[in-house]
C-alpha positions in Angstrom: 79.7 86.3 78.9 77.0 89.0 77.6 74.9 86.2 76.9 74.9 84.7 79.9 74.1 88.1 81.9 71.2 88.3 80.0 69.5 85.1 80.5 70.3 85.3 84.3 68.6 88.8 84.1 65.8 87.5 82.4 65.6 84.9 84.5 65.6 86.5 87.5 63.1 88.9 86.1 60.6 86.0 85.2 61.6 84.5 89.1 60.4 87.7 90.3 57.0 88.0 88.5 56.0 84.4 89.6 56.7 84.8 93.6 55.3 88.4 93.0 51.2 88.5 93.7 49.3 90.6 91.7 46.4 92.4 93.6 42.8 92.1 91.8 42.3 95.7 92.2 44.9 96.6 89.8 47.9 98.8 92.0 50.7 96.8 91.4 49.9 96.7 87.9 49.5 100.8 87.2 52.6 101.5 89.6 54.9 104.1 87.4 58.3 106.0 88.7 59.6 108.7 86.9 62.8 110.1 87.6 66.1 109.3 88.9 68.1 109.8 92.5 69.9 113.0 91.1 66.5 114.7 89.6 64.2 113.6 92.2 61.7 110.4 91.7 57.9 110.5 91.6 55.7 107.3 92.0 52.5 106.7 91.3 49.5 103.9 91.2 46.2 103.8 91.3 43.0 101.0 91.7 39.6 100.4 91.7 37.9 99.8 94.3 34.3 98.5 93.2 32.9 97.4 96.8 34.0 100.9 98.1 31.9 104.0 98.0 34.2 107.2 97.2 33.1 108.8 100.1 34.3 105.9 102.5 37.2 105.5 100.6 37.7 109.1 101.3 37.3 108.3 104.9 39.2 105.2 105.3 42.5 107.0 103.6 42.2 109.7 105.4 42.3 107.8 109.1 44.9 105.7 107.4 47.2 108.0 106.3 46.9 109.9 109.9 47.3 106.9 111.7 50.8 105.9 109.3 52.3 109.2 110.4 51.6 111.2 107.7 50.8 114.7 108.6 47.7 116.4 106.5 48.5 119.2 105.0 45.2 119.3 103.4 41.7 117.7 102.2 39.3 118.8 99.9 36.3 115.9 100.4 34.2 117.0 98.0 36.8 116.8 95.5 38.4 113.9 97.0 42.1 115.0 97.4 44.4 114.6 100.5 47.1 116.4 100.1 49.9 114.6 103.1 53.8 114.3 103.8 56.6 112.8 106.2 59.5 114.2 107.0 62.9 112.3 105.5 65.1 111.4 108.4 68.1 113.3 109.6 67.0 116.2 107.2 64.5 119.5 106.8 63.3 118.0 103.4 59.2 116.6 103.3 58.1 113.7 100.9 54.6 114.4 99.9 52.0 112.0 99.3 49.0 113.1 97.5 46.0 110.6 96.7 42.8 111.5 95.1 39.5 109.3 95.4 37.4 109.5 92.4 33.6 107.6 92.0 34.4 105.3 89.9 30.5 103.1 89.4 28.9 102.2 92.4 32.7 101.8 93.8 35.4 104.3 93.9 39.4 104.9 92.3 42.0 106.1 94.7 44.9 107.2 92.9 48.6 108.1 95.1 51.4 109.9 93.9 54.5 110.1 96.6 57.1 112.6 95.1 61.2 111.9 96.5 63.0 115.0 96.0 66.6 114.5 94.8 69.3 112.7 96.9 66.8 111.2 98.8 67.0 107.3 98.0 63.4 105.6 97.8 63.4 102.1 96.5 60.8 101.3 93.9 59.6 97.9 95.7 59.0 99.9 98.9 57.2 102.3 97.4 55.2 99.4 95.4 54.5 98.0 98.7 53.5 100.6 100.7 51.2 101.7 98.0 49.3 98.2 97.7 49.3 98.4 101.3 47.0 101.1 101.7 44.9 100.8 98.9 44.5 97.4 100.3 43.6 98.5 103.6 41.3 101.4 102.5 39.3 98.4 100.3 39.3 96.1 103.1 39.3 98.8 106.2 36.3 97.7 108.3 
C-alpha cells in the first residue's frame, strides 16, 4: 500500500511539472516559501529581465502594484525598493509585499518577497502565480 502512494505521488508530481510552463525569465524556477501556517510563511522569487531597463522596471512595478490594490507604503527609486501591502479579509492583519529592482546588464532583476503572518492561509501556487504574473507584466508592460 506504501508503495503504491508513492508512485501515485510521484506521478502526480511528474504530471504536474509537464502541464506546468516554465517562464524564460526564471520566476517559477527561484520561487522559495519558508515557513508554515502556525509560524507565518514568506515567499519569494525573483527574474531577469534582460529587455527591461531597471529604471522602467521600477516604473512598470510600481503602477502595477498600485493598480492590483496594493497600497504603497514606500519607494526608494534610486535604490529600487517598493515597500507595499493588502489588507487580509475580515481582519486588521496587512500582508506585505516588498520587491526590489536591481540593474542587472543592460536589463534589470526584480526580486518580490510577500510575507503571510501566522494563521493566515496562503497557498504556495497562488503565490507562484501571482508572482509570475507581475514579473510577467512588468517585462511585457507596454
Amino acid at each position: 500500500m506504501r508503495r503504491i502512494f508513492s508512485t501515485l505521488s510521484v506521478l502526480a508530481l511528474l504530471q504536474g511539472c509537464s502541464t506546468h510552463t516554465t517562464s524564460p525569465s526564471g520566476c517559477e524556477a527561484n520561487f522559495h516559501t519558508e515557513g508554515s501556517l502556525i509560524t507565518g510563511k514568506r515567499f519569494s522569487t525573483s527574474a531577469s529581465l534582460p529587455k527591461t531597463s531597471s529604471d522602467l522596471a521600477f516604473k512598470r512595478l510600481y503602477t502595477l502594484l498600485a493598480r492590483d490594490g496594493y497600497y504603497i507604503q514606500s519607494t526608494d527609486e534610486k535604490k529600487g525598493i517598493i515597500s507595499s501591502y493588502q489588507n487580509v479579509n475580515l481582519s486588521n492583519k496587512r500582508a506585505p509585499l516588498n520587491a526590489i529592482v536591481e540593474k542587472e546588464g543592460m536589463g534589470s532583476r526584480v526580486s518580490l518577497v510577500f510575507v503571510a503572518a501566522a494563521g493566515i492561509y496562503t497557498p504556495e501556487a497562488g503565490a507562484s502565480n501571482e508572482f509570475c504574473r507581475i514579473i510577467n507584466e512588468v517585462e511585457v508592460s507596454q
